[in-house]
C-alpha positions in Angstrom: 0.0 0.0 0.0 1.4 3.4 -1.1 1.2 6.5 1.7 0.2 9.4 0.8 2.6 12.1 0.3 1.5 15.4 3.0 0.9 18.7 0.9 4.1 20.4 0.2 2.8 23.5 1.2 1.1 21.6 4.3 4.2 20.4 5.3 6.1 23.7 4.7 3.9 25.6 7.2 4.1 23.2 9.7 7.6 23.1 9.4 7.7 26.9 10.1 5.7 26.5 13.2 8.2 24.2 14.6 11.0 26.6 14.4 9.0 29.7 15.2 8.0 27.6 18.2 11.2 26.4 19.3 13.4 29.5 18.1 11.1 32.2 18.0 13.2 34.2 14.8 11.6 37.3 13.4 12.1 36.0 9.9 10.0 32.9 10.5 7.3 34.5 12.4 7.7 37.2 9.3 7.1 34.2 6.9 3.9 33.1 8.9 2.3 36.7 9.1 2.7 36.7 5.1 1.4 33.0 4.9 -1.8 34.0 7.3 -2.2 37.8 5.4 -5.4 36.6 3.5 -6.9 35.8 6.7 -7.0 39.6 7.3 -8.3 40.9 4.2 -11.3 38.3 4.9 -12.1 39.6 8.1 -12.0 43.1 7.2 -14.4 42.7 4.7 -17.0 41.1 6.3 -16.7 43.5 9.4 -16.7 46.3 6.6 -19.3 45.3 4.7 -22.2 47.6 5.0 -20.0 50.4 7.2 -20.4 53.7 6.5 -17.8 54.8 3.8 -15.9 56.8 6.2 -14.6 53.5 7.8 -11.6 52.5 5.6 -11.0 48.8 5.0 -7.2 49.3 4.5 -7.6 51.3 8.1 -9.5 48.1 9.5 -6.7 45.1 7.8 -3.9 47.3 9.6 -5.8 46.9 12.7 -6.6 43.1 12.1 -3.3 42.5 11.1 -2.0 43.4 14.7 -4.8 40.8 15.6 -3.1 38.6 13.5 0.2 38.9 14.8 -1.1 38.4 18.2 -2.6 35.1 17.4 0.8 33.8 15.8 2.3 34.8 18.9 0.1 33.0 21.1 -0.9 30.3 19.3 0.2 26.6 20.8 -0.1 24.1 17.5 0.7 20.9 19.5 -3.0 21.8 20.9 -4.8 20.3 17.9 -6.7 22.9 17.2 -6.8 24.8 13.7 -5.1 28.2 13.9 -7.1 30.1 11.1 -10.1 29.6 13.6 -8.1 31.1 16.6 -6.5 33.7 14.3 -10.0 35.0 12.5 -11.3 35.8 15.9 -8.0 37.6 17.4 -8.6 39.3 13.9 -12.0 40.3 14.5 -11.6 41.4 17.7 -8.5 43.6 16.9 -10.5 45.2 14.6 -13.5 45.6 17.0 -11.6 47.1 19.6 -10.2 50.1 17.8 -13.2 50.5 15.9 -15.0 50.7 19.6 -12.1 53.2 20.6 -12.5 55.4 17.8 -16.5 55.4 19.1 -17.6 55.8 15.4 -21.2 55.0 16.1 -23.3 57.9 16.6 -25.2 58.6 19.3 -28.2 58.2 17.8 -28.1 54.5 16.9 -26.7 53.7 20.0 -30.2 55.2 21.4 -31.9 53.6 19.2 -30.0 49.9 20.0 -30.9 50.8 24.1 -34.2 51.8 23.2 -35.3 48.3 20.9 -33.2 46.1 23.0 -34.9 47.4 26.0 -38.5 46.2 24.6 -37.2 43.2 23.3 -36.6 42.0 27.0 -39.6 43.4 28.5 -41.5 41.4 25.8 -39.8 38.8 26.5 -40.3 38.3 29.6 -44.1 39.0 29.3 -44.6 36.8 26.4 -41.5 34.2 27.2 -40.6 33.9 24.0 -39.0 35.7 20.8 -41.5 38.9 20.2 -42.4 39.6 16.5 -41.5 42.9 15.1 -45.3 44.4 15.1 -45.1 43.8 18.7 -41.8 45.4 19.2 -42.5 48.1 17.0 -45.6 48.8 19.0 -43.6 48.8 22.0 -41.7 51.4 21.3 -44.4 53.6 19.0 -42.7 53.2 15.9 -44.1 51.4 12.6 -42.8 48.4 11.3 -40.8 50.0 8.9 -39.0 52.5 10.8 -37.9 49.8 13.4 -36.6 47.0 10.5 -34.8 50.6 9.0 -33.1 51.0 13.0 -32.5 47.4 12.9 -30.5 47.1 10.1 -28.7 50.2 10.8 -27.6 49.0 14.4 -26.4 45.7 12.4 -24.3 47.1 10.1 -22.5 49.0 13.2 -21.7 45.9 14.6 -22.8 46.8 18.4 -25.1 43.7 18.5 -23.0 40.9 17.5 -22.1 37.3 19.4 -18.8 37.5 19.7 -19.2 40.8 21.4 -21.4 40.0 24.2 -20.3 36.7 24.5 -16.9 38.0 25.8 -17.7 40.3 28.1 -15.4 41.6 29.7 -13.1 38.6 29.7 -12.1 39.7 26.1 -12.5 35.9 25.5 -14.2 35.8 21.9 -17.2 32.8 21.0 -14.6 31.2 18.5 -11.8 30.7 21.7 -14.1 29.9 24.2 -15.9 27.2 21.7 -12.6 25.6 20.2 -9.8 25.8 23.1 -10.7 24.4 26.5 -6.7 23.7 27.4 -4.9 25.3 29.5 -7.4 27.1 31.9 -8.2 26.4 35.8 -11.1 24.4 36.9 -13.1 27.2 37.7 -12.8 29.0 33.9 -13.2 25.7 32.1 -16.1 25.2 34.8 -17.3 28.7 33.6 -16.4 28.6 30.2 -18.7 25.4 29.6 -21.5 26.9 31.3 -21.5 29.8 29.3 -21.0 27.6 25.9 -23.9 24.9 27.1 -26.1 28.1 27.7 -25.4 30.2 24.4 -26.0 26.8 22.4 -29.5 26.0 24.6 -30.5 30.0 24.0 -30.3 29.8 19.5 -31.5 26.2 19.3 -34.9 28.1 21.8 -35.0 30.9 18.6 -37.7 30.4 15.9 -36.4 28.6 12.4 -35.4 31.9 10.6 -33.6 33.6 13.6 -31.3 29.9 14.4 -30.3 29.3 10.6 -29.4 33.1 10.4 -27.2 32.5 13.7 -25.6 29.3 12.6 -24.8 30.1 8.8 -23.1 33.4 10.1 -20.8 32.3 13.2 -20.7 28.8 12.3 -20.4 28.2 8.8 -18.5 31.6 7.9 -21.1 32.8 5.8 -21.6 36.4 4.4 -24.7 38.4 5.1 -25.0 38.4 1.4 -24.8 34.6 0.9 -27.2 34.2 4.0 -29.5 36.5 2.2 -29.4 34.2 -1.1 -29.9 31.2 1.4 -33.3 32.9 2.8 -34.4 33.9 -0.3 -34.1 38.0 0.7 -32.1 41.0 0.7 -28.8 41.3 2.5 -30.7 44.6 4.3 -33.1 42.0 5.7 -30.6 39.6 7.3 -29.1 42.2 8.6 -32.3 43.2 10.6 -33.4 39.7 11.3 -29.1 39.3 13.0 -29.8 42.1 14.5 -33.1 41.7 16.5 -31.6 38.0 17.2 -28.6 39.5 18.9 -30.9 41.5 21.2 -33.1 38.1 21.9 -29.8 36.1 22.8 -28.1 39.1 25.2 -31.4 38.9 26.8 -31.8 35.1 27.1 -28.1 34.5 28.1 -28.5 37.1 30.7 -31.7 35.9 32.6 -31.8 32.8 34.3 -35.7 32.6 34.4 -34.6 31.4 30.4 -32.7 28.3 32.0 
């Protein structure tokens, strides 16, 4: 029986992991931030995507790409685990940070996310389960329109999105806390699964629409776009549907009467 021969490129990278690991060389770890590059440009442009044009996407892959370097630095490959899922989410979350410190959201949508989130829980808990959009919008006095128009506005700023509130203030993003249990103390792995069996109880609780919208995006990588094509509607409209879910899981992880 003839083996099969590894990738060459397979083998190469794997090879420069094992003497970035053991030596630590700037020129190796420079060879691995070139290899990984792409990952950046991905990253940027499906946190760009639907920003307001004033947000540059070279100004958001040099912010990833310190995200980048951060997760070669810390990465441990004798884990097992595959580093293009650890590095997309330091990515993310370098670019998430700054874009949080430059506070580039206005006011106004940031009112507006306080105000709908806010009826989203206190329908919530009345109804005890996911409230439709004619009964938020009547919540809060607006029509139907106006609120999916606020929705998708507060989606495309990114203040409503899992890996966000899922890391609190642990900094700990939904991809790390999902894919590397090692090295951590009882109590944080104790934590850690509590938080994971609770997130994964709180979208498989979320009506059809609002779970595959969930999964396709955090899980399977998917663009808001692609999802859209999936759904059968506008990119606009998953936007709305993401955010109004986000809202409904904050709520749901956060309340222990949803246990």
């Amino acid at each position: 029986m003839i083996e099969a021969t590894p990738e060459p490129e397979k083998t190469q990278v794997e090879g420069l992991w094992a003497s970035f690991k053991s030596q630590g060389d700037a020129d190796t770890r420079e060879r691995l931030i070139l290899h990984y590059s792409p990952l950046v440009k991905y990253v940027a442009g499906r946190v760009g995507a639907g920003l307001p044009r004033s947000v540059d996407q070279n100004d958001l892959a040099s912010y990833g790409l310190f995200g980048l370097i951060d997760a070669i630095d810390k990465f441990e490959p004798d884990r097992g685990f595959k580093f293009e899922t650890y590095a997309i989410n330091r990515i993310k979350g370098a670019i998430l940070d700054e874009l949080r410190a430059l506070d580039w959201v206005p006011r106004s949508v940031r009112s507006r996310a306080r105000r709908i989130e806010t009826a989203v829980v206190d329908l919530e808990h009345q109804l005890q389960r996911t409230p439709t959009e004619d009964e938020i919008a009547g919540a809060i006095e607006m029509s139907v329109g106006e609120l999916n128009d606020a929705l998708a506005e507060i989606g495309r700023s990114g203040i409503a999105a899992l890996d966000e509130f899922v890391s609190g203030d642990s900094q700990t993003s939904m991809g790390e806390m999902l894919a590397d249990p090692q090295g951590v103390s009882p109590e944080s792995a104790f934590q850690t699964e509590e938080t994971r069996l609770g997130l994964v109880d709180a979208i498989n609780r979320l009506p059809d629409r609002e779970r595959l919208v969930v999964t396709l995006y955090y899980y399977e990588g998917m663009t808001l776009a692609e999802i859209g094509d999936v759904l059968g509607v506008t990119e606009s409209r998953v936007c709305q549907i993401h955010a109004k879910t986000m809202m409904s899981l904050r709520n749901r992880l956060g309340d222990p009467a949803w246990g």
